[in-house]
C-alpha positions in Angstrom: -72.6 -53.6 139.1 -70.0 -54.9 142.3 -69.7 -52.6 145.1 -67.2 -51.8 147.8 -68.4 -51.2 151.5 -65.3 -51.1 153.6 -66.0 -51.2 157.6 -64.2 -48.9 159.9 -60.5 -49.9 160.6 -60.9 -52.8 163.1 -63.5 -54.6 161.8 -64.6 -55.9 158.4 -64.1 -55.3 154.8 -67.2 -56.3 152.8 -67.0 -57.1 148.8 -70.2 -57.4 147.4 -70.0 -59.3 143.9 -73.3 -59.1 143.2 -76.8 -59.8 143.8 -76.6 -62.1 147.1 -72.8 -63.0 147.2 -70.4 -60.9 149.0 -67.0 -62.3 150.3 -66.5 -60.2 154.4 -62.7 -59.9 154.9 -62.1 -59.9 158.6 -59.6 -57.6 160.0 -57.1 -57.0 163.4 -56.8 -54.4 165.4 -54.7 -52.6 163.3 -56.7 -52.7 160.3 -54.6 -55.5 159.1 -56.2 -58.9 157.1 -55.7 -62.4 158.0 -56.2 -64.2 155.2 -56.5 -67.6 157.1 -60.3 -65.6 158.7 -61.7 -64.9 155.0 -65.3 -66.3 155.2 -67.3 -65.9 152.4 -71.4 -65.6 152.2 -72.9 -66.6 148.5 -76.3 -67.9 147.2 -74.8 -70.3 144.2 -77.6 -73.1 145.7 -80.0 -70.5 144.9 -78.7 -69.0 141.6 -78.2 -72.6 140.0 -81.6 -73.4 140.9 -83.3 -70.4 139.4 -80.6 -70.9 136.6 -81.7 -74.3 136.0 -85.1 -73.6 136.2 -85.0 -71.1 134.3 -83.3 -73.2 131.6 -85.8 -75.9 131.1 -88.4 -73.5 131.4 -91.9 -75.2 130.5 -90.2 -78.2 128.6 -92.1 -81.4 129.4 -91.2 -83.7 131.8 -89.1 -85.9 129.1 -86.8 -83.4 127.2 -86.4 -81.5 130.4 -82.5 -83.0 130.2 -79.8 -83.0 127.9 -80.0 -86.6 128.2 -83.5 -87.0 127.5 -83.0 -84.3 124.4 -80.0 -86.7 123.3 -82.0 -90.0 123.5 -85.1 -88.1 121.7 -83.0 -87.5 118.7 -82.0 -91.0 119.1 -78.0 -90.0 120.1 -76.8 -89.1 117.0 -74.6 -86.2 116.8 -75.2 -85.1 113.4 -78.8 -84.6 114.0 -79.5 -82.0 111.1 -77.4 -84.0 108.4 -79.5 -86.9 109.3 -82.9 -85.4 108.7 -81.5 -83.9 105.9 -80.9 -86.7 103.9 -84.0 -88.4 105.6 -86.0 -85.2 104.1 -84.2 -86.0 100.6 -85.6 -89.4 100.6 -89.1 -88.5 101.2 -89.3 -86.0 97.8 -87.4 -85.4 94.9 -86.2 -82.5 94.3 -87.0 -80.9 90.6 -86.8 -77.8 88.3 -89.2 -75.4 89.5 -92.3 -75.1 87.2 -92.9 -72.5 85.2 -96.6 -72.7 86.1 -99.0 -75.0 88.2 -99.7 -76.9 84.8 -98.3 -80.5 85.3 -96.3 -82.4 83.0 -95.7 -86.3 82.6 -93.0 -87.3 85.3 -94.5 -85.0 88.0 -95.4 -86.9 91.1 -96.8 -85.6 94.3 -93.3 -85.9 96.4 -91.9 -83.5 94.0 -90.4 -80.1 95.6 -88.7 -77.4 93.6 -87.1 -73.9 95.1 -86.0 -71.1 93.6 -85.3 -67.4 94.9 -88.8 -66.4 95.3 -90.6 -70.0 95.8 -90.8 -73.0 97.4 -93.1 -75.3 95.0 -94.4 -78.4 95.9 -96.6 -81.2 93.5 -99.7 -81.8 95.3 -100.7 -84.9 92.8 -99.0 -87.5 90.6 -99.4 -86.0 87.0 -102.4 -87.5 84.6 -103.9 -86.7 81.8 -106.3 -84.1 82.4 -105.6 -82.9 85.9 -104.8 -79.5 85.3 -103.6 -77.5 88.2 -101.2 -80.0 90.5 -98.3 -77.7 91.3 -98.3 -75.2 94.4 -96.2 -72.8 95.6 -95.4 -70.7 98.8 -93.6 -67.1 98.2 -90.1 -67.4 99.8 -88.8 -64.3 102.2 -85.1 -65.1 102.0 -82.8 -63.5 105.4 -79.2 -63.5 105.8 -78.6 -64.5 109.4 
């Protein structure tokens, strides 16, 4: 939380604004201020370091930038729609199964969801395979 510390009347009012920066107001002889003698003490250098540091945090030595990041996901700025429809064109997207039984037409880059399940075909569908869909139990969050 910033602090006050005022000096006696000829002297020096100090304004701390926080941890290491603090702006000293100079004053005359009659306790009055001379805004032309303001100095001020901070740390920024310091702060943005740590701040920086801070930031990148672990991340290896090529997607420790925002440059790096961009170039990474090749500069595109719609990132997420793009591996969206790159996700779409890897599996097809079906009715969910109503068991792991398959049926003619299922293929193993089939993927179904529903409220509890995400189901997924592990194998293309043949005659006497019997178990070729799987599924993982959804836990659906509001964010």
């Amino acid at each position: 939380m910033p602090s006050l510390i005022q000096g006696p009347n000829t002297g020096s009012l100090e304004i701390k604004a926080g941890t290491g920066q603090s702006i000293i107001i100079t004053t005359d002889a009659e306790g009055s201020v001379d805004f032309s003698q303001i100095s001020t003490v901070t740390y920024t250098d310091n702060a943005v370091s740590t701040a920086v540091t801070n930031l990148v945090a672990g991340a290896p030595v090529g997607l420790d930038t925002l440059n790096e990041i961009s170039a990474a996901i090749a500069d595109d700025p719609d990132f997420a729609g793009t591996m969206n429809t790159l996700l779409l064109t890897k599996a097809e997207f079906t009715t969910p199964p109503t068991s792991s039984k398959g049926q003619a037409g299922d293929s193993a880059t089939d993927i179904a969801i529903d409220n509890n399940f995400l189901y997924y075909c592990v194998a293309t569908y043949t005659d006497g395979v019997p178990d070729i869909w799987a599924r993982v139990a959804l836990t659906l969050t509001t964010f």
